[in-house]
N, C-alpha and C positions, 0 to 999 in steps of 0.2 A: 524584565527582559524585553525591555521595548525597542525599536529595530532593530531587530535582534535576524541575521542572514536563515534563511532557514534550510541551508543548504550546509552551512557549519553547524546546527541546531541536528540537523539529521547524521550527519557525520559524524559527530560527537557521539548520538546516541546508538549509532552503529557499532562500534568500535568493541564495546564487551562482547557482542558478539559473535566477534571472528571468530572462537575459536567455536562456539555451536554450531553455526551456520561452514565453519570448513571449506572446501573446493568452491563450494558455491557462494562464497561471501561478496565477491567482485561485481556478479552478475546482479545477487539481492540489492548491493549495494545501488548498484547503477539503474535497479528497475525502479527503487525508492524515490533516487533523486530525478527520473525522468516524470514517477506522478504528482512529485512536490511540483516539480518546472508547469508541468501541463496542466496541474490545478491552479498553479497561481496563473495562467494563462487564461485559461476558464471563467476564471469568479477574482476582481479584483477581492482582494482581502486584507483586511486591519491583519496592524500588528500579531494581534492574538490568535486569529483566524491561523496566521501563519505559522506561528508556534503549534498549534494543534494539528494541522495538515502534516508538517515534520513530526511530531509527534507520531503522531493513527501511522504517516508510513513505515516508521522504522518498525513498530510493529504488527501491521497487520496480515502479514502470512509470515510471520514467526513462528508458529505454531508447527509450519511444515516439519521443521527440524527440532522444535523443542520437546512435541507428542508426537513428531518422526509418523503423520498421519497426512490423509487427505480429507480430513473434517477438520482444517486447522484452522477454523475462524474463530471458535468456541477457545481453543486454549491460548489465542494471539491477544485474547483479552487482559487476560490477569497481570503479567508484565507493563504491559502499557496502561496498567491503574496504577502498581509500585511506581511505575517511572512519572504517573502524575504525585502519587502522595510524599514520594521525594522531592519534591520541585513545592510543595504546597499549594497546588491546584487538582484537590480534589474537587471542585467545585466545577471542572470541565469532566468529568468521569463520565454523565450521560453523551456526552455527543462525541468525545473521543469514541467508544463503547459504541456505539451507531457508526461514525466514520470507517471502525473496523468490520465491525459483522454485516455493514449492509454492501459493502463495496462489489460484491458481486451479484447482488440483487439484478434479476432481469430485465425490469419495470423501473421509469426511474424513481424518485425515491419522492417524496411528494410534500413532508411535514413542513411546513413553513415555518417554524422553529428552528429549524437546521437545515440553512438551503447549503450550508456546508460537502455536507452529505451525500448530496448530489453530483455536484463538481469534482466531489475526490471518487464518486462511482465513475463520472466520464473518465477522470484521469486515469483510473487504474483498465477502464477499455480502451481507452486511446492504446497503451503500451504494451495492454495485453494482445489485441489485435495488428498490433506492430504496424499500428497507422493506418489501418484501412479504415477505424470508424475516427471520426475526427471531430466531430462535435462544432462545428467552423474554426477547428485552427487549420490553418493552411498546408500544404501539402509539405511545401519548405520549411515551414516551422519545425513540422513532425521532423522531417529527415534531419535539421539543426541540431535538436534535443538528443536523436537519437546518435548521433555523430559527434557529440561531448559527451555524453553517456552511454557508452557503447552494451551492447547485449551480454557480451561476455557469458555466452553458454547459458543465460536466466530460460528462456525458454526451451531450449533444449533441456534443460533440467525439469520444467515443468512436465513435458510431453514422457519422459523417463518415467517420473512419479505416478503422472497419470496412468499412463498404461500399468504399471505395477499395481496402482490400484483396483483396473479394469481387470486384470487376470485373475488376481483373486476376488473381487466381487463383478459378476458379468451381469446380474441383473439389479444393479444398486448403483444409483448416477453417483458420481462426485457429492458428497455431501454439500458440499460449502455451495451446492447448484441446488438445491434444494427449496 
C-alpha cells in the first residue's frame, strides 16, 4: 500500500464505524482527519509512517463509545491491533499501541525509536486545543484544516462526556490524564 492517501486510508477505516460512534460519527470523523493533516504537517513522513498515523487515528479514542468510558485509551487498543492483523502488519503493533495510548501524554514523548509518537501527540493538541497550541504551524494553517474539517459538535461532545464523568467521579481526573 504505498502511496497510499491517508485521508482515504482513514475514511475507509471509519466507515464500520458509523453506526457505534452514532450522532457523533461526523465530528470523530473530522477530529481524525484534522490530526492525520496536522501530523503530517508536523513530521514529514514515509509512506508507512503515514499508514500508521491513519491507522492510530481512526482508532485512538474509539474506546469513548466502544467501553462507552472516559479511560478510553486502554480499550482504543485492541481494534486497531485486529485492524493491523487484518492488513498483515502486525509487525507495526508496538508503535501503533504507543501512537494510541501516549497521545495524551503531558510531557512530550521522548523515545527516539518512535519520533512518530510525538507528532501524532502535538497533532491530537493542536485540535484538541482548537489551535491555541500550534507547535509552529501557522495560525492560517490551523484555521485552513479546521474550515475543511469542520468540528461538527467533536468537542462539545467531549466537554458533555467529561463532565458526566466529573459528576460521578469528583475526586478521580480523567483517566486517560493520568
Amino acid at each position: 500500500m504505498t502511496n497510499a492517501d491517508p485521508h482515504q486510508l482513514l475514511t475507509d477505516l471509519l466507515e464500520p464505524w458509523k453506526v457505534v460512534i452514532g450522532s457523533d460519527f461526523q465530528g470523530y470523523s473530522n477530529h481524525c482527519h484534522r490530526m492525520v493533516t496536522f501530523c503530517l504537517a508536523l513530521r514529514h513522513c514515509t509512506d508507512e509512517e503515514r499508514q500508521k498515523v491513519a491507522i492510530a487515528a481512526c482508532y485512538h479514542d474509539i474506546g469513548l463509545w466502544t467501553a462507552r468510558t472516559m479511560d478510553y485509551l486502554p480499550p482504543s487498543v485492541p481494534p486497531a491491533m485486529e485492524c493491523l492483523k487484518a492488513r498483515g502488519l502486525q509487525h507495526w503493533a508496538e508503535e501503533v499501541s504507543l501512537l494510541i495510548t501516549e497521545h495524551h501524554k503531558l510531557r512530550p514523548y521522548t523515545d527516539t525509536r518512535y519520533p512518530l509518537v510525538e507528532a501524532f501527540r502535538q497533532a491530537d493538541l493542536v485540535d484538541f486545543s482548537l489551535g491555541l497550541v500550534k507547535f509552529g504551524l501557522s495560525r492560517n494553517y490551523v484555521r485552513e484544516v479546521k474550515a475543511q474539517y469542520p468540528n461538527a459538535g467533536f468537542h462539545k461532545m467531549l466537554v458533555r462526556t467529561a463532565l458526566s464523568w466529573f459528576v460521578r467521579h469528583p475526586f478521580n481526573p480523567a483517566p486517560m490524564m493520568k
